[in-house]
N, C-alpha and C positions, 0 to 999 in steps of 0.2 A: 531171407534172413536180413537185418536191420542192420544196416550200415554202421562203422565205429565210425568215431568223429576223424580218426586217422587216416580210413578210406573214402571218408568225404572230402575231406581236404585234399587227397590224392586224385581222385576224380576232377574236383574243378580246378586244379592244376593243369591236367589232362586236358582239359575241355581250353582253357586257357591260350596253352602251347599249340593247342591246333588252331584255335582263333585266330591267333598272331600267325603263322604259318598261310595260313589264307590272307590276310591284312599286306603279309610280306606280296605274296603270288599277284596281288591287286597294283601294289605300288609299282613292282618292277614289271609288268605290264603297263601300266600306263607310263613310264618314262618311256620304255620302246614305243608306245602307240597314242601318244598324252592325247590327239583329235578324240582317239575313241571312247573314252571317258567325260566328255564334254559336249554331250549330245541330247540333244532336246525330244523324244522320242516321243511319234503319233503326233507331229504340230500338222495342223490343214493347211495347207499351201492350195496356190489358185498354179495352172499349168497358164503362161502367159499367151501359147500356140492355141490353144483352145477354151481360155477361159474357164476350164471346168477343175472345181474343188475336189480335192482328195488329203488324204492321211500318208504323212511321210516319214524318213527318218533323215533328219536332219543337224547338221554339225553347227558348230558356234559359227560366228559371223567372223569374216576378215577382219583388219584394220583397214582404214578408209584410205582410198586411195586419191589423187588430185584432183579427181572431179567431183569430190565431195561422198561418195558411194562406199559401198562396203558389201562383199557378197558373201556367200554360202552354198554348199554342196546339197541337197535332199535326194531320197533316196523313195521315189514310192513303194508302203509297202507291198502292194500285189503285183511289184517287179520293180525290185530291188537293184537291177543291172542295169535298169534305166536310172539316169542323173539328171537331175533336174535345177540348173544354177537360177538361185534366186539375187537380187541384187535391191537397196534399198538407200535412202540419205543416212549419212551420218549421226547419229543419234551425240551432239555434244551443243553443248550450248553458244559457242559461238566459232565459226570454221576462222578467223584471222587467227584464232590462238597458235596455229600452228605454222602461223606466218610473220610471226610479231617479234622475235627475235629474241624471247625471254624463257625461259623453262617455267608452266604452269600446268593448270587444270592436270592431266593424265599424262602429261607427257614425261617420258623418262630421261631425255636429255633436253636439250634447246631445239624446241620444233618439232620433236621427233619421237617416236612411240607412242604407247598408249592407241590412240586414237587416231595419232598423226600417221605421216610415213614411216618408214623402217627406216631406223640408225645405222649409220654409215660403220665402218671398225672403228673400235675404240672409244664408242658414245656410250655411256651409260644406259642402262637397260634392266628390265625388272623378269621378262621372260624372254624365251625366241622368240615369240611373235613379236619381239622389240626391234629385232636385228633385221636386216638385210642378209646380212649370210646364215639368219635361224640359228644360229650360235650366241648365247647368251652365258659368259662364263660364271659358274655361282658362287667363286670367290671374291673375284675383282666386280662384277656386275658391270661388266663391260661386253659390246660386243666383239667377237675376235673369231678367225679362221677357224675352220674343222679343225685343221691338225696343231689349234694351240689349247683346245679344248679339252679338261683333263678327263683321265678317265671314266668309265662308266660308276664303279664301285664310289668314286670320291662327288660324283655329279648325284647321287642318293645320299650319300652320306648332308651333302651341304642344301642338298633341296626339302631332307625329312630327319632333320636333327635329331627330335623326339622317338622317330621309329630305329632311328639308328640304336639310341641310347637303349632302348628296350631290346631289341635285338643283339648288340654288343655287351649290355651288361646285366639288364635284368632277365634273356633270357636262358645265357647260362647259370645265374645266379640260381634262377627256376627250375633249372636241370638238376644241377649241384644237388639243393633239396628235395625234389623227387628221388633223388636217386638214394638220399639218404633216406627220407622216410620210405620207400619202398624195403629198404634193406634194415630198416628198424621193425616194419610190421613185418618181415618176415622172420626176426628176430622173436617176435613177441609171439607169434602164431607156432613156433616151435616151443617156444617156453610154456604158453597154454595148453598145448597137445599135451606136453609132458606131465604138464600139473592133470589133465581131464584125466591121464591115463592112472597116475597117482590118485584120483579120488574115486574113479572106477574102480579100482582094487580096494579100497576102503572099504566101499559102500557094500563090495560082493562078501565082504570079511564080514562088517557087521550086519548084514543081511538074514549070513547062515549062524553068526552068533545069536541074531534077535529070537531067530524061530527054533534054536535052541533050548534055549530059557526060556520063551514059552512054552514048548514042548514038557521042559522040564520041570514046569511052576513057578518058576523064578520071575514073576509077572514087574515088581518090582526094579528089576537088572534092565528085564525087557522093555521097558518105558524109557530107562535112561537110552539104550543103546537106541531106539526109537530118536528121543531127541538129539542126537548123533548123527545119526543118519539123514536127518531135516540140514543140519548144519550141513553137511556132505553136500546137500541136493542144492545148497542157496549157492555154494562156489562153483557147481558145474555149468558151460558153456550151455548154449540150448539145443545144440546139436548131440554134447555128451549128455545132457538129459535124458531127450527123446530116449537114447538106446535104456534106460534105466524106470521109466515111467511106469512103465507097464510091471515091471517087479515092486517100485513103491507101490502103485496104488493095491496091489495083494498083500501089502505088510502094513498099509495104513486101516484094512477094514482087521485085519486079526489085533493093530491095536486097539480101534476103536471096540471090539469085542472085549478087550480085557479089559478096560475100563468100564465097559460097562458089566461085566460078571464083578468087577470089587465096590461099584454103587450098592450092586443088590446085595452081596454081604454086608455092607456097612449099615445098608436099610436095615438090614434082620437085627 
């Protein structure tokens, strides 16, 4: 049966709220796990013990560390338990920037982040990979201890503003009116029962009055009560149709018969 526009729009609400529900399951996994969303999957690495090239899964690179280097964790995949440290130069345009006593190019405080080393407490910082203690706090954007680090709920709230706001207000707003239009179409699905059931009883009335007045010659009556009965058929749902179909189309050939027995008198 054909969807109303009231249970289309109830469905991709539906579809909506689950999306977002996934989207949530995604984010707060990756604050617990943030490495494991930042992974370069099936890169070819060379193994440096034997030279020989393979397919791995492999995490983002370090921050570079004093001797110019930067490394990463890979993962062969046809043994995944073996780890494979790859290590490589610095990918930045010039290594004194982090020695030059100015805050530039990537770095988050003076010398430090980005690209450079880890920030000491209380150096400004754009993620944990900024800090030394991996603590980057997301109000102050300072680095600072585990335990001045606020909590889990308010470190989402200030890392994904936007999902908050759709979680905090647009997705009860979305509730709110599901809940109303659910209890509107079930409003209205009572009120159309009642009206199918009201026109069923019409249709059974003028039915046995049609094939009365035929019965009885009143051919004329019977035409009107005919057009009657079409009106009845145009306001019933297609469900309350069906049940009625099969008794129209037995009253539509006895009209079309009296119409045509009053052509041939009109001929004569």
């Amino acid at each position: 049966m054909k969807k109303s526009k009231k249970e289309r729009i109830l469905y991709t609400i539906n579809s909506f709220l689950v999306i977002l529900f996934l989207i949530l399951i995604f984010i707060l996994l990756s604050e617990k796990n943030p490495e494991i969303f930042d992974e370069e999957f099936y890169v070819k690495v060379i193994d440096p013990e034997n030279n020989e090239s393979f397919y791995a899964v492999c995490f983002s690179w370090s921050q570079c560390f004093e001797n110019n280097t930067m490394m990463r964790n890979c993962y062969p995949i046809e043994n995944l338990s073996h780890k494979l440290i790859q290590t490589k130069a610095c990918n930045y345009q010039e290594v004194i920037h982090c020695t030059n006593g100015i805050r530039d190019f990537d770095e988050t405080d003076i010398d430090c982040g980005g690209s450079c080393k880890s920030c000491e407490l209380y150096q400004k910082c754009g993620t944990n990979n900024d800090c030394k203690s991996a603590n980057c706090h997301p109000v102050l954007k300072e680095c600072v201890n585990n335990e001045e680090m606020p909590n889990f709920f308010i470190r989402i709230i200030f890392a994904h503003p936007l999902l908050m706001f759709i979680i905090l207000v647009i997705l009860p707003a979305s509730l709110l009116y599901l809940w109303w239009l659910k209890a509107n179409l079930r409003e209205n699905k009572i009120k159309a029962d009642k009206r199918n059931k009201e026109l069923l009883s019409q249709f059974e009335e003028y039915a046995k009055s049609f094939r009365d007045n035929v019965k009885n010659g009143n051919s004329e009556v019977a035409k009107e009560i005919f057009l009657e009965i079409n009106r009845i058929l145009s306001e019933l749902s297609d469900d309350a149709l069906k049940k009625v179909l099969k008794e129209y189309e037995s009253l539509k050939k006895i009209y079309i018969k009296i119409n045509s027995s009053n052509r041939k008198i009109e001929d004569k």
